[in-house]
Residue frames as a rotation matrix with the C-alpha (Angstrom) as fourth column:
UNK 1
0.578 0.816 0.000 0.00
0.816 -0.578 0.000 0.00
0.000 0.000 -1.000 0.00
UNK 2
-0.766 -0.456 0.454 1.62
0.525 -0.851 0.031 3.25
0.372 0.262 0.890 -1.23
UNK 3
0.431 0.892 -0.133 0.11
0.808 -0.448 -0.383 6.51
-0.401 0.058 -0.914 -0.15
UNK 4
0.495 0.143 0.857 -0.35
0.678 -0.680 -0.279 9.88
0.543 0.719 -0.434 -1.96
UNK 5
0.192 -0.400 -0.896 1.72
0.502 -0.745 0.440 12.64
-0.843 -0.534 0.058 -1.09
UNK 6
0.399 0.221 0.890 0.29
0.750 -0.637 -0.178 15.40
0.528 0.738 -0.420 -3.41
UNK 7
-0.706 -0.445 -0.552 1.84
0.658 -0.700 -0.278 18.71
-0.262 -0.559 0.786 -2.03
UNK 8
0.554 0.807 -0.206 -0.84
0.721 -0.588 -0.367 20.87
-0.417 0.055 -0.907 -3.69
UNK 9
0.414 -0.373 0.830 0.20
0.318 -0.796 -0.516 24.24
0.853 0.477 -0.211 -5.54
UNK 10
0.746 -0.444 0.496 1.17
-0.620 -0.735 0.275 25.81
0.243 -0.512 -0.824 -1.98
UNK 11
0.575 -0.679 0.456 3.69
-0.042 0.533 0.845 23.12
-0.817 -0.505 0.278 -1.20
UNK 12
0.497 -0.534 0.684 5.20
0.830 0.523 -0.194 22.94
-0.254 0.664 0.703 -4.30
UNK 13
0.472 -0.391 0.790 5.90
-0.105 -0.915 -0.390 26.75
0.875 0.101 -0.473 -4.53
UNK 14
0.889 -0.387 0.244 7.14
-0.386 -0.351 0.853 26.36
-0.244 -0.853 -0.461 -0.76
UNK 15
0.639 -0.427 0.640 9.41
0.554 0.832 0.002 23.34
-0.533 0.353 0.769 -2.59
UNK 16
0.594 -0.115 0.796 10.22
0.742 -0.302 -0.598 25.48
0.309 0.946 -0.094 -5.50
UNK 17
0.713 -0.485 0.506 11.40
-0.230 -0.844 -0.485 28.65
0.662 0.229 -0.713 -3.40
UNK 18
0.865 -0.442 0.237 13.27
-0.006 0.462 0.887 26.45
-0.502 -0.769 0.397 -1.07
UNK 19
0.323 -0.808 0.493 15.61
0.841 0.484 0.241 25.39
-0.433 0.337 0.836 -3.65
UNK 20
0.631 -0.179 0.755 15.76
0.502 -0.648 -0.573 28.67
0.592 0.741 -0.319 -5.24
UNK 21
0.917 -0.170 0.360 16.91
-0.391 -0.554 0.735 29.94
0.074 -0.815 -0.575 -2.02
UNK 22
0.489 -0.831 0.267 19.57
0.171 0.391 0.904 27.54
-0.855 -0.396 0.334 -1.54
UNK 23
0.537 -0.310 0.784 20.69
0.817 -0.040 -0.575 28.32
0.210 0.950 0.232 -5.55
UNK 24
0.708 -0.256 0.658 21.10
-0.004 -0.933 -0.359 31.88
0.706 0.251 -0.662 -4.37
UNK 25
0.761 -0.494 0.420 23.07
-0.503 -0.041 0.863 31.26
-0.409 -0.869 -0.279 -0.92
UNK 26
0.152 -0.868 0.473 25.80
0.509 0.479 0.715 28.92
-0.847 0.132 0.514 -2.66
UNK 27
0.398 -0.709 0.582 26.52
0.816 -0.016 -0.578 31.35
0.419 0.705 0.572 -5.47
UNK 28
0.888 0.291 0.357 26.74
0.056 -0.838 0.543 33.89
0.457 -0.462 -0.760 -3.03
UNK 29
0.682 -0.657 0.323 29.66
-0.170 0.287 0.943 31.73
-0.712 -0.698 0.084 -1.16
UNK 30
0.387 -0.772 0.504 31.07
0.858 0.502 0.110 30.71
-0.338 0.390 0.856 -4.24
UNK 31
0.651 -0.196 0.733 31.66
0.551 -0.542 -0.634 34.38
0.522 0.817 -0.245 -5.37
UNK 32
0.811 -0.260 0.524 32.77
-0.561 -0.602 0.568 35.53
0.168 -0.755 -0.634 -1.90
UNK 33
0.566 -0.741 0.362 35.32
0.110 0.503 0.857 32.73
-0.817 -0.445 0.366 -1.71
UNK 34
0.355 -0.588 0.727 36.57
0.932 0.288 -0.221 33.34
-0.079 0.756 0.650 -5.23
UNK 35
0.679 -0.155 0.718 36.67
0.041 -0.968 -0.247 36.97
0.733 0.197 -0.651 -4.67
UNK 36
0.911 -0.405 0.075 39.13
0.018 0.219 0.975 35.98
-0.412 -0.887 0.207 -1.34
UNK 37
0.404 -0.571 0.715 41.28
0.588 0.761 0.275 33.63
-0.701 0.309 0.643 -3.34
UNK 38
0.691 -0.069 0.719 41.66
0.650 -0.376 -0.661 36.36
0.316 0.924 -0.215 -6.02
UNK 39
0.798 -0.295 0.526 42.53
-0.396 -0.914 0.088 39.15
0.454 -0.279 -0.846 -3.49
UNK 40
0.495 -0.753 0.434 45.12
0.064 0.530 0.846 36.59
-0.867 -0.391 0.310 -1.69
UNK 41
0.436 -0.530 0.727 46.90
0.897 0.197 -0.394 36.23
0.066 0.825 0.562 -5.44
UNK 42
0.661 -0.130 0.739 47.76
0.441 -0.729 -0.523 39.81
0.607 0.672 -0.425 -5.39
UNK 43
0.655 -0.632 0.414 50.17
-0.755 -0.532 0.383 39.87
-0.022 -0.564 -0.826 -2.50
UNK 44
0.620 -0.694 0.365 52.08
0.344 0.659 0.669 36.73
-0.705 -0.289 0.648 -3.30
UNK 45
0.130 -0.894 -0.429 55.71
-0.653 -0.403 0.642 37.40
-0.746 0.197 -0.636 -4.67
UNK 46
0.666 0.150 -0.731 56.44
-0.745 0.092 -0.660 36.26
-0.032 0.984 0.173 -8.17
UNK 47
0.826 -0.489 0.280 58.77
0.050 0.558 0.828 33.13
-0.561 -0.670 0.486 -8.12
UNK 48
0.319 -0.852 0.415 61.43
0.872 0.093 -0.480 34.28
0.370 0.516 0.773 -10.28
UNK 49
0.172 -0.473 0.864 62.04
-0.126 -0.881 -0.456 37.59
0.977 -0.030 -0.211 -8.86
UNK 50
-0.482 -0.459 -0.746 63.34
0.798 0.122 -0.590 38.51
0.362 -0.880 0.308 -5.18
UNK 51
0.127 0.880 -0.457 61.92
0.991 -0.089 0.104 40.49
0.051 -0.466 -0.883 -2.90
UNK 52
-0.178 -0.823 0.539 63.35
0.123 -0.562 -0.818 44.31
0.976 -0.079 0.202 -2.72
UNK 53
0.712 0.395 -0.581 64.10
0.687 -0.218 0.693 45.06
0.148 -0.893 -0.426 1.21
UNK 54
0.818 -0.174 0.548 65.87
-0.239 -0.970 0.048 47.85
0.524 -0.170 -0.835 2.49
């Protein structure tokens, strides 16, 4: 014996912006962590040159 588990129109929109939500929160993280990872790239010291110090 199976039963029915229609969701109806309001459960399936509740369904629908769930996942949309979670779509928008992980590209959110993925741009904030690539925008890190970029800004980290611009203080690292080429590996063929030397540093200049005083």
């Amino acid at each position: 014996m199976t039963k029915n588990k229609d969701l109806g129109a309001g459960g399936k929109a509740a369904l629908a912006g769930a996942i949309g939500s979670a779509a928008v929160a992980a590209a959110l993280l993925y741009v904030k962590r690539r925008k890190q990872r970029d800004d980290r790239k611009l203080f690292i010291t080429p590996s063929g040159e030397l540093p200049e110090t005083d």
